[in-house]
TIVO-973435 format. One record per atom (N, C-alpha, C, O): residue in one letter; atom name; x, y, z. Coordinates in pm, whole numbers, plus 32768, in hexadecimal, padded with zeros to 4 digits. Example, Ala and Ser with C-alpha at 12.3 -4.5 7.8 and 13.67 -1.06 7.14 Angstrom:
# residues 2
<site residu="A" atome="N" east="8527" north="7DC7" up="830C"/>
<site residu="A" atome="CA" east="84CE" north="7E3E" up="830C"/>
<site residu="A" atome="C" east="8528" north="7EB6" up="830C"/>
<site residu="A" atome="O" east="8590" north="7EB4" up="834E"/>
<site residu="S" atome="N" east="8505" north="7F1F" up="82C4"/>
<site residu="S" atome="CA" east="8557" north="7F96" up="82CA"/>
<site residu="S" atome="C" east="850A" north="8003" up="8313"/>
<site residu="S" atome="O" east="853D" north="8072" up="8324"/>
# end
This chain:
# residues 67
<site residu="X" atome="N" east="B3D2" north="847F" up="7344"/>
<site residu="X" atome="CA" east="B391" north="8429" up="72E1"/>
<site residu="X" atome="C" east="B3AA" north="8397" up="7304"/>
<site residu="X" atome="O" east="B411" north="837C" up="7340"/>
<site residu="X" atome="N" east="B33D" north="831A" up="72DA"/>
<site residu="X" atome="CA" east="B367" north="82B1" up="72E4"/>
<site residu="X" atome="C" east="B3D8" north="8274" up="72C9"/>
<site residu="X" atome="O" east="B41A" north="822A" up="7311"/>
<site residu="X" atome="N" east="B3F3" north="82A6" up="722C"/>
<site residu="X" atome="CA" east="B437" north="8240" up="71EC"/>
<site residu="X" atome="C" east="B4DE" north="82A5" up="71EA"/>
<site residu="X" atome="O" east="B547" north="8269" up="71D3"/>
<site residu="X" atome="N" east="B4DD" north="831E" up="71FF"/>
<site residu="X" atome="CA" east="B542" north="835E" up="7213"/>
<site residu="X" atome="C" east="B576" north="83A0" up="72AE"/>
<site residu="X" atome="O" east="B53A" north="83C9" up="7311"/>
<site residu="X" atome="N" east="B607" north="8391" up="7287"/>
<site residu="X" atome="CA" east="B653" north="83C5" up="7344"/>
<site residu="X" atome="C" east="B6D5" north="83FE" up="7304"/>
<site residu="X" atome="O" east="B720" north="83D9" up="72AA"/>
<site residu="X" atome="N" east="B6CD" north="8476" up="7365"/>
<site residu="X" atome="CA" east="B77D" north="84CD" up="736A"/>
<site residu="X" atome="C" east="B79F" north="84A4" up="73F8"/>
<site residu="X" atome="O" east="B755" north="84BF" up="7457"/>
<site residu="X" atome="N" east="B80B" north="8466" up="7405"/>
<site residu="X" atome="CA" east="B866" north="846A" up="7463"/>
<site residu="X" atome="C" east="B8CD" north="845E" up="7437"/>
<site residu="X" atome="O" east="B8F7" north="840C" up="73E5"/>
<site residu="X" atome="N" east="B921" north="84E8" up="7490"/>
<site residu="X" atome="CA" east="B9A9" north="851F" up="7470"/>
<site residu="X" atome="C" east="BA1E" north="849B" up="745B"/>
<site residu="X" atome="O" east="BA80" north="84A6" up="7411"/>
<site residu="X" atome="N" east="B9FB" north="8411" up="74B5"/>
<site residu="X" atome="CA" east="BA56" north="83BD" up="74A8"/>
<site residu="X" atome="C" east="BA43" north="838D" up="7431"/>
<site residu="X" atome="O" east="BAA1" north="8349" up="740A"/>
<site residu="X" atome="N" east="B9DD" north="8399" up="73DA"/>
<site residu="X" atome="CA" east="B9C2" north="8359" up="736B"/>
<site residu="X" atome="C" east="B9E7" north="83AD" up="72E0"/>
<site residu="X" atome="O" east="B98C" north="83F8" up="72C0"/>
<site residu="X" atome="N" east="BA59" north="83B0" up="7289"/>
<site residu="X" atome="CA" east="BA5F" north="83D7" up="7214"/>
<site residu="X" atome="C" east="BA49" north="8478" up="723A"/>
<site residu="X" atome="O" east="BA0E" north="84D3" up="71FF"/>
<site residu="X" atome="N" east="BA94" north="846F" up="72B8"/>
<site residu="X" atome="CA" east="BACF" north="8536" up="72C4"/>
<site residu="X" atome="C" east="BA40" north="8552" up="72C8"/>
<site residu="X" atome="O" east="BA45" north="85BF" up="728E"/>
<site residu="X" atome="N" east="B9D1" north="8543" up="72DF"/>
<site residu="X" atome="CA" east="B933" north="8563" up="7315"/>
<site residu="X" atome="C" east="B8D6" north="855C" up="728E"/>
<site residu="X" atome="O" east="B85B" north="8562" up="7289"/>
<site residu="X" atome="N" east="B927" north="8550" up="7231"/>
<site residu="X" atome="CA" east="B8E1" north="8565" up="71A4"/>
<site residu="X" atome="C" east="B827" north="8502" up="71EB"/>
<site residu="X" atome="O" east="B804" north="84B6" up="7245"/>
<site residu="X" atome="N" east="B7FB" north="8539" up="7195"/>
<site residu="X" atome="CA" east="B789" north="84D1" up="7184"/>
<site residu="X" atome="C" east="B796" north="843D" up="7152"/>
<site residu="X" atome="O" east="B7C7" north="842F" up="70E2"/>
<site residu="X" atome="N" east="B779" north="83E4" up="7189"/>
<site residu="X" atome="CA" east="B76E" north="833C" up="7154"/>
<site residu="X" atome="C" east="B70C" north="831E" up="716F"/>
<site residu="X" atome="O" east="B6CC" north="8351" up="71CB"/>
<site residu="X" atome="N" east="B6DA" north="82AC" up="7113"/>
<site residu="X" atome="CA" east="B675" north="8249" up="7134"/>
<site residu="X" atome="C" east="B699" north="81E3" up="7199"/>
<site residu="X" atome="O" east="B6E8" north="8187" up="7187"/>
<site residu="X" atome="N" east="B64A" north="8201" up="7219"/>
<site residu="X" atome="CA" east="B658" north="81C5" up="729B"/>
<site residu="X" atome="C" east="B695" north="8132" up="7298"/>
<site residu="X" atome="O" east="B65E" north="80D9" up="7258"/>
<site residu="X" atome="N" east="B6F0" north="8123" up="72D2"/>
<site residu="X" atome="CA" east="B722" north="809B" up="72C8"/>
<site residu="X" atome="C" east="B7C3" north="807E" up="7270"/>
<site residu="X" atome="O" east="B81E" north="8030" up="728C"/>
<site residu="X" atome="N" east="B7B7" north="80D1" up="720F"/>
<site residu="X" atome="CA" east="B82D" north="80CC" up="71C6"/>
<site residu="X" atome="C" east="B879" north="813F" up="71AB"/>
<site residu="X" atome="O" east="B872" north="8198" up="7200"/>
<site residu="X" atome="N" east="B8B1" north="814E" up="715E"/>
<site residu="X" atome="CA" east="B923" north="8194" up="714A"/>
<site residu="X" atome="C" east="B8F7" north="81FF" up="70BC"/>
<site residu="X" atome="O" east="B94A" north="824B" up="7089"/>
<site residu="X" atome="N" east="B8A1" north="81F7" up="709F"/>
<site residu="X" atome="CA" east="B87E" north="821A" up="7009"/>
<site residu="X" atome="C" east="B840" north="828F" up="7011"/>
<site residu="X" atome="O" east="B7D6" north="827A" up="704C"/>
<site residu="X" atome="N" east="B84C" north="8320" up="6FEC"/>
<site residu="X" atome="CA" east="B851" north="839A" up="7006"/>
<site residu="X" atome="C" east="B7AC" north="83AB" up="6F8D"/>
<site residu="X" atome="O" east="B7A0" north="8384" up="6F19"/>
<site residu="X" atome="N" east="B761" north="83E0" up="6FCE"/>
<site residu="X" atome="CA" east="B726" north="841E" up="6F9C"/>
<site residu="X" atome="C" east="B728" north="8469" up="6F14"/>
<site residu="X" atome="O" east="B6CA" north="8468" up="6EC4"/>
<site residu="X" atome="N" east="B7A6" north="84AC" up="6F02"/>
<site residu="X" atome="CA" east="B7BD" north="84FC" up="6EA8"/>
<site residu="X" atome="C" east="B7F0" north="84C1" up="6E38"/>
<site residu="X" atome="O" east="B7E6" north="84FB" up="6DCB"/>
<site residu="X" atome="N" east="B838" north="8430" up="6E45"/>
<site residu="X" atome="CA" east="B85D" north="83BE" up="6DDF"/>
<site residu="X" atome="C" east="B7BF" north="83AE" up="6D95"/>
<site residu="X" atome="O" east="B78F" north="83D4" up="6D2A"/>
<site residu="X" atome="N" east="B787" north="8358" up="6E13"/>
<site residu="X" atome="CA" east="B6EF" north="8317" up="6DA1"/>
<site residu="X" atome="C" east="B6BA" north="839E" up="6D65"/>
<site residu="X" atome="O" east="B6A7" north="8381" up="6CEF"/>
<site residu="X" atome="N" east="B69A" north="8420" up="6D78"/>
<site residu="X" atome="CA" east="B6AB" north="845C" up="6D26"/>
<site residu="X" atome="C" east="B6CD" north="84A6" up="6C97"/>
<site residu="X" atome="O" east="B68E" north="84E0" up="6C3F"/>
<site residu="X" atome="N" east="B76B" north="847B" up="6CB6"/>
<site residu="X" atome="CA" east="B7A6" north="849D" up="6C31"/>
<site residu="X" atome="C" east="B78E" north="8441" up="6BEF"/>
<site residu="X" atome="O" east="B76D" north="8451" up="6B79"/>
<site residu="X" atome="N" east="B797" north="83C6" up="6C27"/>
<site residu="X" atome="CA" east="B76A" north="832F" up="6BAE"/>
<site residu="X" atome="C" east="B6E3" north="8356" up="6B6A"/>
<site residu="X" atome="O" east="B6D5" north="835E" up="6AF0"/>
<site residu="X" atome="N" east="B66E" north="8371" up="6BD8"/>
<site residu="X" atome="CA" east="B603" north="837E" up="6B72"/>
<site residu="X" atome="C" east="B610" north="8404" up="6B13"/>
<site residu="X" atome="O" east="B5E9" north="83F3" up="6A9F"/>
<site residu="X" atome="N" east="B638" north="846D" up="6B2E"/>
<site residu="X" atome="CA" east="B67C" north="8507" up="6B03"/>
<site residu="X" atome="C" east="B6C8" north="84C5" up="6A78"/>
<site residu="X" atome="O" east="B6C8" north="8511" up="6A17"/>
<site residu="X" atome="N" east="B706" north="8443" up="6A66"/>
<site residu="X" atome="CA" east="B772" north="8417" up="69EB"/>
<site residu="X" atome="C" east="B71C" north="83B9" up="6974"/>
<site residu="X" atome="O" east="B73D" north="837E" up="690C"/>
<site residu="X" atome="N" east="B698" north="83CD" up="69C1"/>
<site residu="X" atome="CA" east="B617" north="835C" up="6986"/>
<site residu="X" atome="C" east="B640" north="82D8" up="6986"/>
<site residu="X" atome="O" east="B62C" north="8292" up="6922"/>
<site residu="X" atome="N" east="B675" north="82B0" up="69E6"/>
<site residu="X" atome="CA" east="B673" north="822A" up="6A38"/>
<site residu="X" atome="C" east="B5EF" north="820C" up="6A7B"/>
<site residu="X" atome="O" east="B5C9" north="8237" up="6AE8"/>
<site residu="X" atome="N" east="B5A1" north="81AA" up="6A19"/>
<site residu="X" atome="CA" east="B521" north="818F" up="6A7D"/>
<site residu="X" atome="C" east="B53C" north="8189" up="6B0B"/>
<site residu="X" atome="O" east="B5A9" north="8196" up="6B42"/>
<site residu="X" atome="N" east="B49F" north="816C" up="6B53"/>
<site residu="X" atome="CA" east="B4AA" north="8141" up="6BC8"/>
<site residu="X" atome="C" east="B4E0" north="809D" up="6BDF"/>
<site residu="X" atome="O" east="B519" north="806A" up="6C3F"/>
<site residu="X" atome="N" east="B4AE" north="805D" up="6B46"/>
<site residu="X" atome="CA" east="B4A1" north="7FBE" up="6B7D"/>
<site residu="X" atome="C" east="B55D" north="7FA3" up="6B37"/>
<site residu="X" atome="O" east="B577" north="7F2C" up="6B4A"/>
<site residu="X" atome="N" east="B599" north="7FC7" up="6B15"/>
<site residu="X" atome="CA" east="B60E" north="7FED" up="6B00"/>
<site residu="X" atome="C" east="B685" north="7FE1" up="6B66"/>
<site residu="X" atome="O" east="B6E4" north="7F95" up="6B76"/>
<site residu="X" atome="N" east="B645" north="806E" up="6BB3"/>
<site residu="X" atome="CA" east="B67F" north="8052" up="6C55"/>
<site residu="X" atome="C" east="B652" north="7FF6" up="6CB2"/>
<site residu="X" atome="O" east="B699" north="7FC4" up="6D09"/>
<site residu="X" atome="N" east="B5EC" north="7FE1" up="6CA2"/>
<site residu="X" atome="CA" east="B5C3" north="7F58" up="6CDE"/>
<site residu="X" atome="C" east="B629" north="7EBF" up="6CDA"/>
<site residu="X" atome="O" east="B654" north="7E7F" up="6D3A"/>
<site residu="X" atome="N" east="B639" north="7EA6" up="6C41"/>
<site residu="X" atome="CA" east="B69D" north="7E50" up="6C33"/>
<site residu="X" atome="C" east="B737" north="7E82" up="6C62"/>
<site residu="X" atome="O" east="B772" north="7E3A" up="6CB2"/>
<site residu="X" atome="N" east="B766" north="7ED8" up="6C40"/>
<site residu="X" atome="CA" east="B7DA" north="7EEF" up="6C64"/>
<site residu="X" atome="C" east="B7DC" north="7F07" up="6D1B"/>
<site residu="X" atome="O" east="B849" north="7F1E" up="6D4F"/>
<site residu="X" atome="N" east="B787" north="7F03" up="6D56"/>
<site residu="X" atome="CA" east="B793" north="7F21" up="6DDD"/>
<site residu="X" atome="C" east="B719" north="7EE3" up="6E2C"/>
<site residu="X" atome="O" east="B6B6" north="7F15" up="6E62"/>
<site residu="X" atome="N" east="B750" north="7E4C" up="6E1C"/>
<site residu="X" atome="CA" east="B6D2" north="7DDA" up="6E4F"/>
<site residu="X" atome="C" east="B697" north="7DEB" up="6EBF"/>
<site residu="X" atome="O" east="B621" north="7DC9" up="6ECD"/>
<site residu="X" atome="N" east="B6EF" north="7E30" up="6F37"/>
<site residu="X" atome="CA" east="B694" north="7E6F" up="6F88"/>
<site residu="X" atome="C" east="B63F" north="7EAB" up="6F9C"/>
<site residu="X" atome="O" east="B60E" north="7EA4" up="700D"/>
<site residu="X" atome="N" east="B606" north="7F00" up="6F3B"/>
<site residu="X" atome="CA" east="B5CA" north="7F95" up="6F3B"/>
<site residu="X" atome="C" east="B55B" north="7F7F" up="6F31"/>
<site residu="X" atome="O" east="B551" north="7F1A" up="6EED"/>
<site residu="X" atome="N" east="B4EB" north="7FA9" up="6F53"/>
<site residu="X" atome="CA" east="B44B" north="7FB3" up="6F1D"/>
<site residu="X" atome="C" east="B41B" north="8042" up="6EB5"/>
<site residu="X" atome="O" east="B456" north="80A9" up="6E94"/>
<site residu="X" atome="N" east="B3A5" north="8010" up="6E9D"/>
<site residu="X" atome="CA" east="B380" north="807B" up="6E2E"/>
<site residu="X" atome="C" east="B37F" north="80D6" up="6E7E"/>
<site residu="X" atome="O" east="B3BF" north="813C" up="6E63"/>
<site residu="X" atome="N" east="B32E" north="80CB" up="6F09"/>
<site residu="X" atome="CA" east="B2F6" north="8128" up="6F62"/>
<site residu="X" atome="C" east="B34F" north="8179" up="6FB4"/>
<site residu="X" atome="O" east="B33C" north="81E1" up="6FF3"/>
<site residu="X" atome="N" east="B3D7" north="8119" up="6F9C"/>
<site residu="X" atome="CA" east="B45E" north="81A4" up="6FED"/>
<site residu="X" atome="C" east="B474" north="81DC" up="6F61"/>
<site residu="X" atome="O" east="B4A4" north="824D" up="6F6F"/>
<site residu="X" atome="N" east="B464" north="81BE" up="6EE3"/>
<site residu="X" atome="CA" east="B4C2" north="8243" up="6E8D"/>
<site residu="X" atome="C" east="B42F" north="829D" up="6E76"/>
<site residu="X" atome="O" east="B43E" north="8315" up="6E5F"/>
<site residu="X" atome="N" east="B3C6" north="8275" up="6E7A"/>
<site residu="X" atome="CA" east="B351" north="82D5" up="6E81"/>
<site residu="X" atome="C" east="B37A" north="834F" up="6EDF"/>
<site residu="X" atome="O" east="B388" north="83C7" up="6ECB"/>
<site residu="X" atome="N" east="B38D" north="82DB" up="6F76"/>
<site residu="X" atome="CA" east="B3C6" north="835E" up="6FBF"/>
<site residu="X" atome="C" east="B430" north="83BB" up="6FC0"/>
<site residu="X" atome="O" east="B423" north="841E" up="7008"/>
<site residu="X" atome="N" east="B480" north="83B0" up="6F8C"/>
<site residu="X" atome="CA" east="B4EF" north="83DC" up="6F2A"/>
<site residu="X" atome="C" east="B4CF" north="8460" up="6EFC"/>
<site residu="X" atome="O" east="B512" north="84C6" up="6F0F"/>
<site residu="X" atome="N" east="B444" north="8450" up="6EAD"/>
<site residu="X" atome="CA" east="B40B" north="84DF" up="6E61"/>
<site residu="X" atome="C" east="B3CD" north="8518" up="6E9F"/>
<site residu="X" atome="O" east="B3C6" north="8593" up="6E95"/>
<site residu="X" atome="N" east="B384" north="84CA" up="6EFE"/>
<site residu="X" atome="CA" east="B32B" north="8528" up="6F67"/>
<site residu="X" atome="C" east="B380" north="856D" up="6F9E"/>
<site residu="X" atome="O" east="B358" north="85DC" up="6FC0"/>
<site residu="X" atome="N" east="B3F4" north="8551" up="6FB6"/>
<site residu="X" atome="CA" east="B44F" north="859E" up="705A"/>
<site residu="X" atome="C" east="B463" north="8606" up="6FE6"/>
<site residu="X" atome="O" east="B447" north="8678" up="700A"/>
<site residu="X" atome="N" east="B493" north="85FB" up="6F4F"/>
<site residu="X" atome="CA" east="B4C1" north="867D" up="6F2F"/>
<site residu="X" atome="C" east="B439" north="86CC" up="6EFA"/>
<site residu="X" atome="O" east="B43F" north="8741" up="6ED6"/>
<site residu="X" atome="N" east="B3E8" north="869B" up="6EF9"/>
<site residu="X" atome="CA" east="B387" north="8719" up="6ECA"/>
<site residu="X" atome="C" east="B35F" north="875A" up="6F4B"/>
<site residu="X" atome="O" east="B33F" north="87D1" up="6F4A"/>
<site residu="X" atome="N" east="B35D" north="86FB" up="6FE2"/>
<site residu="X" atome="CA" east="B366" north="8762" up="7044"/>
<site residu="X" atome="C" east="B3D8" north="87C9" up="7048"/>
<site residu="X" atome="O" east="B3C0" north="8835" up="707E"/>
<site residu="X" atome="N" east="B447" north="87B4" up="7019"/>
<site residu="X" atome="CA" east="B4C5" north="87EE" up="7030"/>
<site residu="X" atome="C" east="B495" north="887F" up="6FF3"/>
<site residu="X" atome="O" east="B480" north="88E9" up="702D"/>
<site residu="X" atome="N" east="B48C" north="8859" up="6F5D"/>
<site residu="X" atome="CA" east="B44F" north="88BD" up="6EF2"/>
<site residu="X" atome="C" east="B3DD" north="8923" up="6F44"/>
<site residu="X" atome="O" east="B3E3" north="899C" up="6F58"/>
<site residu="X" atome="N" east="B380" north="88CC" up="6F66"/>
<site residu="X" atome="CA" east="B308" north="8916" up="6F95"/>
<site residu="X" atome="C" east="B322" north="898E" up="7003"/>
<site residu="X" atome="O" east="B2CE" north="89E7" up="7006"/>
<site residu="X" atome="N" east="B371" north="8993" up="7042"/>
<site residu="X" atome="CA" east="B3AA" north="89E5" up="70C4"/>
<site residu="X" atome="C" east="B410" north="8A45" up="708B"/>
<site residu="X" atome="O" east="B427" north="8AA8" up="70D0"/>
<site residu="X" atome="N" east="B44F" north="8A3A" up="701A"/>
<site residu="X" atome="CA" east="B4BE" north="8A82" up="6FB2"/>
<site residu="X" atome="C" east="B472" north="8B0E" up="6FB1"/>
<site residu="X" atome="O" east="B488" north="8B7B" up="6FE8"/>
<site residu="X" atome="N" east="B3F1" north="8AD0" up="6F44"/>
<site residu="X" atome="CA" east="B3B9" north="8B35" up="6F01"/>
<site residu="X" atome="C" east="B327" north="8B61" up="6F6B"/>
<site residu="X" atome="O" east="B2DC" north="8BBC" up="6F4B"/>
# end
């Protein structure tokens, strides 16, 4: 994916949004805790809408291959 990368040197391979340190499975639970998007936005000035979008995309692919 664009906006997402696993490498093992990175956060034990977890999934992150490319560039940083921030696991996939975090922006998740934030939006999962009904933490808007523009929410995390402020708290994590780096971020774009379009990496925590990708965020949900990577897990509904995840999902999609489950079932």
């Amino acid at each position: 994916m664009e906006y997402i990368e696993i490498n093992p040197k990175i956060m034990l391979g977890k999934p992150v949004i490319k560039g940083t340190r921030i696991a996939v499975e975090h922006i998740i639970s934030l939006l999962a805790q009904g933490i808007s998007i523009d929410e995390i936005l402020q708290d994590y000035k780096g971020l774009t809408k379009l990496e925590i979008l990708a965020c949900l995309q990577y897990a509904e692919n995840i999902l999609e291959k489950i079932e």
